[in-house]
C-alpha positions as CSV (number, residue, x, y, z in Angstrom):
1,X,0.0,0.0,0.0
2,X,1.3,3.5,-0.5
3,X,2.5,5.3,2.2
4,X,0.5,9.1,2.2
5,X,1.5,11.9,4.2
6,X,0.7,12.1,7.6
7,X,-1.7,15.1,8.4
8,X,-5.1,15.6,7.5
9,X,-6.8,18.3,5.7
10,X,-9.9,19.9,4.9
11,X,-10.4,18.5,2.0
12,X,-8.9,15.2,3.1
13,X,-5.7,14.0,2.7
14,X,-3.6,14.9,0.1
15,X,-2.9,11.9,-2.9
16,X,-6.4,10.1,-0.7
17,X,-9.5,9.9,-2.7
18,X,-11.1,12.9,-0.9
19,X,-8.8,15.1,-2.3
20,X,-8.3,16.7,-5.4
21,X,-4.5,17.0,-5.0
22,X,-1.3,15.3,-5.0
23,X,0.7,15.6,-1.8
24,X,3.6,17.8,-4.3
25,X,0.8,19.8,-5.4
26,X,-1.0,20.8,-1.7
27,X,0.3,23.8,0.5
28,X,0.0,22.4,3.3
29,X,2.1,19.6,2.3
30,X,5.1,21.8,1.8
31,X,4.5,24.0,4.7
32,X,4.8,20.7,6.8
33,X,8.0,19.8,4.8
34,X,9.0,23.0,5.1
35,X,8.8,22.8,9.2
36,X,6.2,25.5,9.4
37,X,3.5,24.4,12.4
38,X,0.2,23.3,10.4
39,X,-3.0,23.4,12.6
40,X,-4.0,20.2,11.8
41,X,-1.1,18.3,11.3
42,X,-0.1,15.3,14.0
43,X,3.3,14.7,12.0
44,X,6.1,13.5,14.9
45,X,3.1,12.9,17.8
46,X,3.5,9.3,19.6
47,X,0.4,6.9,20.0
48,X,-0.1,4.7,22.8
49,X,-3.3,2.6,22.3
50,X,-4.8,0.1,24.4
51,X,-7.0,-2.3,23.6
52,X,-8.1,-5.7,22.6
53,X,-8.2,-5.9,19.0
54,X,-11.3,-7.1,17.9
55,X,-14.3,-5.5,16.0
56,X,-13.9,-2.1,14.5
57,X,-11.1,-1.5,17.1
58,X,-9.4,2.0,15.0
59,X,-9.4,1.1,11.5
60,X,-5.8,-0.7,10.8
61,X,-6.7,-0.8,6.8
62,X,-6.1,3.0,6.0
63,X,-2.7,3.4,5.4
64,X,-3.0,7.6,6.2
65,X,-4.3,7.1,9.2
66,X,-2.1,3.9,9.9
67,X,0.8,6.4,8.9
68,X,-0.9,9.6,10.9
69,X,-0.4,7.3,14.7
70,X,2.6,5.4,13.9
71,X,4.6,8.8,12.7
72,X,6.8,8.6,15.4
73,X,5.8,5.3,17.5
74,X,3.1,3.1,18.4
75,X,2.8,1.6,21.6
76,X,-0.3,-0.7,21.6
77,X,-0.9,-3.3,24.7
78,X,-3.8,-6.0,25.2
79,X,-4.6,-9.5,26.5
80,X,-3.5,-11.8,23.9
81,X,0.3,-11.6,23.3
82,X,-0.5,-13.3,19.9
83,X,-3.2,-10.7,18.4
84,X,-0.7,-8.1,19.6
85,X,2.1,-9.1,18.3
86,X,0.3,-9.5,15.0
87,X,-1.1,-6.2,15.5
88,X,2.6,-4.5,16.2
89,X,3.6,-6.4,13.0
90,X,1.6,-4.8,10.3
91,X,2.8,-1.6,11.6
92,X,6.6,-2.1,11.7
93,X,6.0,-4.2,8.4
94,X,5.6,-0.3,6.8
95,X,8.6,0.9,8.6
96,X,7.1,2.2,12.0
97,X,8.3,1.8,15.1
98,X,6.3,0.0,17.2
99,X,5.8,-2.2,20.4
100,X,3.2,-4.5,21.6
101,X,2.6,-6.0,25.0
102,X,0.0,-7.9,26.7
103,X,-1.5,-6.6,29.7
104,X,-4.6,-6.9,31.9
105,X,-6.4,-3.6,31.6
106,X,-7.9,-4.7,35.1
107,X,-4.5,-4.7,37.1
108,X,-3.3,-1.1,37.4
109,X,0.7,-2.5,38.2
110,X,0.6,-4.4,35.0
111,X,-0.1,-1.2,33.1
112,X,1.7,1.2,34.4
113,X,4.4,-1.7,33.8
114,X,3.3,-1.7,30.4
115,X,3.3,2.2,30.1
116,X,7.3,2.1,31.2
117,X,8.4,0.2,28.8
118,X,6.9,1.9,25.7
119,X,8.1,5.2,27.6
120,X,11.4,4.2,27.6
121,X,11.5,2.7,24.3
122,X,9.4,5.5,22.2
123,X,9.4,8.5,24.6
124,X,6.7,10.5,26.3
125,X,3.3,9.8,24.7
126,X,1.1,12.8,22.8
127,X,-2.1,10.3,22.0
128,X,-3.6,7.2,24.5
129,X,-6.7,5.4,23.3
130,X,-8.2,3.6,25.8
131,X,-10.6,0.5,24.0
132,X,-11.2,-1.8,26.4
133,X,-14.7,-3.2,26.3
134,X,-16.8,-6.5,27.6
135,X,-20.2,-7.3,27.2
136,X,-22.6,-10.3,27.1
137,X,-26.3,-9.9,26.5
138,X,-28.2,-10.9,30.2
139,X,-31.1,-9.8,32.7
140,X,-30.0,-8.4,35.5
141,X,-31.8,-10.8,37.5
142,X,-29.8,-13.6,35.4
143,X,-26.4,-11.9,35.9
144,X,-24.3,-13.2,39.2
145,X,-22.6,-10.3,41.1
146,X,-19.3,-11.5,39.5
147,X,-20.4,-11.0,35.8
148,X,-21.5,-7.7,36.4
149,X,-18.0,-6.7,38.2
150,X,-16.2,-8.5,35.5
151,X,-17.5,-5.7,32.6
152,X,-17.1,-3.1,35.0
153,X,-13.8,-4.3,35.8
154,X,-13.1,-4.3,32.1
155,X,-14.8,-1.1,30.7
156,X,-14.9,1.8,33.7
157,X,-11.7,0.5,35.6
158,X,-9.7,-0.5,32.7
159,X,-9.8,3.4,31.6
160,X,-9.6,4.8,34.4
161,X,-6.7,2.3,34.9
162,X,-5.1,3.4,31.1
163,X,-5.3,7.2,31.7
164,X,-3.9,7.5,35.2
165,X,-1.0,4.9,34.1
166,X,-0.2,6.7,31.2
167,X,-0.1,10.6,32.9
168,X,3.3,10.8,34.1
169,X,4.2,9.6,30.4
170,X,2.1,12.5,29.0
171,X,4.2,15.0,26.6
172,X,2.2,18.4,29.0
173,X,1.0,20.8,27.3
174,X,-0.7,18.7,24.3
175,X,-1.6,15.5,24.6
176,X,-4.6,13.9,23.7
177,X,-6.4,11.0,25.2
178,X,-9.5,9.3,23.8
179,X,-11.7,6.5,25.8
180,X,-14.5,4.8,23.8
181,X,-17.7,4.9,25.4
182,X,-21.1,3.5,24.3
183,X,-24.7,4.9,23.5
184,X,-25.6,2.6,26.5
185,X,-24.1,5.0,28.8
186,X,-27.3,7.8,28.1
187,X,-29.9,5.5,26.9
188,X,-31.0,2.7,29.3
189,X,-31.4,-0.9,27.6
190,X,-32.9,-4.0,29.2
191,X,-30.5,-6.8,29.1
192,X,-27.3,-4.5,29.8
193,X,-27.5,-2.8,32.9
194,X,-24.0,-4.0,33.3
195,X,-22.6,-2.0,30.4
196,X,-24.5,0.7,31.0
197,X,-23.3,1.1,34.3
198,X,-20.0,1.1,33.0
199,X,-20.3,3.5,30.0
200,X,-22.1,5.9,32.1
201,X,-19.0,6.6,34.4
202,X,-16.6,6.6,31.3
203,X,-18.5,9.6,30.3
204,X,-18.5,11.2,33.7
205,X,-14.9,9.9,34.4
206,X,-13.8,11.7,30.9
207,X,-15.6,15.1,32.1
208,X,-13.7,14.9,35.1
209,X,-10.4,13.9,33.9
210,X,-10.8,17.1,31.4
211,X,-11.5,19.5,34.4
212,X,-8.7,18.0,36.8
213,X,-5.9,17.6,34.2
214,X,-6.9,20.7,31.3
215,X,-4.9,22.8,33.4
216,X,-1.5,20.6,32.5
217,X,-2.9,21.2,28.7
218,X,-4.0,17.7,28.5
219,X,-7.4,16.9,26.5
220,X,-9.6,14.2,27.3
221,X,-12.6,13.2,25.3
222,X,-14.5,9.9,24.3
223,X,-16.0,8.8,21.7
224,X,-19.6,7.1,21.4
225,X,-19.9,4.6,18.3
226,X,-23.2,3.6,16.8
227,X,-23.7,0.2,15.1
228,X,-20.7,-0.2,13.3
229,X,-19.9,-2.8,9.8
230,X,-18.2,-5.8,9.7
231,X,-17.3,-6.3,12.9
232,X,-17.7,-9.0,15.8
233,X,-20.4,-6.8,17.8
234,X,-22.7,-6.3,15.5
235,X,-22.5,-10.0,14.2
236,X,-24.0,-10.8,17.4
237,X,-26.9,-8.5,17.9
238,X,-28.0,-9.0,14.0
239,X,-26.7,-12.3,12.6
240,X,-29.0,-12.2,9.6
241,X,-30.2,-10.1,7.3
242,X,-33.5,-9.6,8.5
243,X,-32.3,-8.3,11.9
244,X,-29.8,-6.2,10.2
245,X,-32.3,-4.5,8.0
246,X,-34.6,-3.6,11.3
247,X,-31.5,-2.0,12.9
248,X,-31.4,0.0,10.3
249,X,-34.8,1.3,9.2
250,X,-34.7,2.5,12.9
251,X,-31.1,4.7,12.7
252,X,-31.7,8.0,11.4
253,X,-29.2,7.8,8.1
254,X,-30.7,4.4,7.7
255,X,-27.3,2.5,8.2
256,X,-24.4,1.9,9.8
257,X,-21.0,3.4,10.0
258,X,-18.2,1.9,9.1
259,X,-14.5,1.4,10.7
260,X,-13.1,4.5,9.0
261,X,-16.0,6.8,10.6
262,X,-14.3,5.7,13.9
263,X,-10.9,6.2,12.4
264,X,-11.7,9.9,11.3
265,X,-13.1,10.5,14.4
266,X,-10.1,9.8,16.9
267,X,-7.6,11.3,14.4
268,X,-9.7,14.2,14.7
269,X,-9.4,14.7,18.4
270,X,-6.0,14.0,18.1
271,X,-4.9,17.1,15.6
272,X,-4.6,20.6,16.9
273,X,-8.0,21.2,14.9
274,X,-9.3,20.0,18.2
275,X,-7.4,21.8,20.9
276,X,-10.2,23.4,22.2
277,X,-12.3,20.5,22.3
278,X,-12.4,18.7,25.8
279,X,-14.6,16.9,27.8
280,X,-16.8,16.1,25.5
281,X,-18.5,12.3,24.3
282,X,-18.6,12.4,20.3
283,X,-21.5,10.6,18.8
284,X,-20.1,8.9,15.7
285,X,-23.3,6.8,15.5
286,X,-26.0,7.8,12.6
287,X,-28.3,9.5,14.8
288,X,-29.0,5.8,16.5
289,X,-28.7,7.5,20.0
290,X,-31.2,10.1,19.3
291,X,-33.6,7.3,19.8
292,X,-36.4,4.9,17.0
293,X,-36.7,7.2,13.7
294,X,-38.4,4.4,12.2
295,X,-41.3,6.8,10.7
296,X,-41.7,8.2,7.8
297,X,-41.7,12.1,7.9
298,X,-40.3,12.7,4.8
299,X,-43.4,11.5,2.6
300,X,-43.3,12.6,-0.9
301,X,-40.2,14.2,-0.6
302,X,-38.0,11.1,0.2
């Protein structure tokens, strides 16, 4: 795959499909080259993502934005020292640095163990992702006291666990972390009072951790996915077509997202485009939060 320059644009990025230019042809481009600061460039800034790898996990398929996190290192930890490693590998294959390590998002010492190594390998960090995520589909009734701490163990403590690890690590003023959250956290659903107990203090945690730590210049937001494409989640809540289709006459754009939607997002918190955005819980979901738009309203005009 080509390798693209690592910023993005307005009108995308340049030599990408979304834009009109070659990267010898856009302004920007040189000015980067040239070493002049570009608003939205995150050329040189160090990623440190955790998480476990599955589903629509930050798109790994888009070379740009493969390119954009890995300009000057990746540092990427989860469970399974095999997916990792794999994971690690497609980046140094396109001659990143990189370094994966498997972790237990639930024991703070084996982060912040974690969070050492990269630091002394790849430097301070200017971008953490926290991912982690767990979910099963029960009443609450059905659900032992242990499965219920497990996902809360997983989702709430795991970030909370990620973010305070990685602090000390931070490059202050400038960095940029980014948890991912769920519409469960706002909108109540039978079945998952588990996650939604856990998403709903992500969001709180992340408006915290933006009003205890903005005056250090760190940014913390989080971002909310919808029903995303292709990946392992959604295979389970609609395994056929016929479930898939009454998702999606529900969701207000009538589909779902994809990986890259996802993608775009976090790259956009992570460029100076955003330094003014923090504490805040992105909705990158079609509308789906905003509740059954099932009905027609357009009539005629549809």
């Amino acid at each position: 795959m080509p390798r693209l320059p690592v910023y993005k644009c307005s009108g995308g990025v340049a030599g990408a499909p979304k834009c009109r230019l070659d990267a010898g042809q856009c302004r920007r481009n040189r000015r980067i080259e040239q070493g002049e600061q570009d608003g939205g460039c995150i050329q040189g800034k160090g990623a440190r993502r955790q998480d476990r790898f599955r589903g629509w996990r930050f798109e790994r398929h888009q070379s740009w934005y493969r390119a954009a996190f890995r300009a000057r290192g990746s540092k990427d930890i989860s469970r399974s020292h095999e997916k990792i490693t794999a994971a690690a590998k497609t980046i140094t294959d396109e001659g990143f640095d990189a370094i994966g390590m498997a972790a237990d998002v639930r024991d703070f010492d084996s982060v912040e163990q974690s969070m050492k190594r990269a630091q002394e390998s790849l430097g301070n960090f200017d971008i953490v992702i926290s991912g982690a995520a767990g979910n099963f589909v029960a009443p609450a009734l059905g659900m032992s006291s242990k499965g219920f701490k497990t996902v809360v163990d997983i989702d709430l403590i795991g970030t909370f666990n990620v973010l305070r690890a990685s602090f000390q690590y931070l490059n202050r003023p400038g960095a940029s972390l980014i948890s991912i959250t769920a519409p469960q956290a706002v909108n109540p659903s039978v079945f998952q009072s588990h996650v939604c107990a856990a998403k709903a203090g992500i969001n709180m945690l992340t408006k915290c951790l933006a009003m205890e730590w903005g005056p250090a210049g760190v940014r913390v937001n989080a971002i909310s996915p919808g029903p995303i494409s292709d990946t392992e989640g959604m295979a389970r809540l609609a395994p056929t077509a016929e479930m898939e289709q009454s998702i999606k006459s529900r969701i207000a754009l009538r589909d779902y997202g994809d990986k890259t939607d996802i993608a775009d997002t976090a790259l956009f918190l992570s460029t100076d485009n955003a330094k003014y955005i923090t504490g805040t819980i992105v909705d990158c979901d079609g509308g789906s939060k905003l509740g059954d738009a099932g009905a027609d309203a357009l009539g005629e005009f549809a």
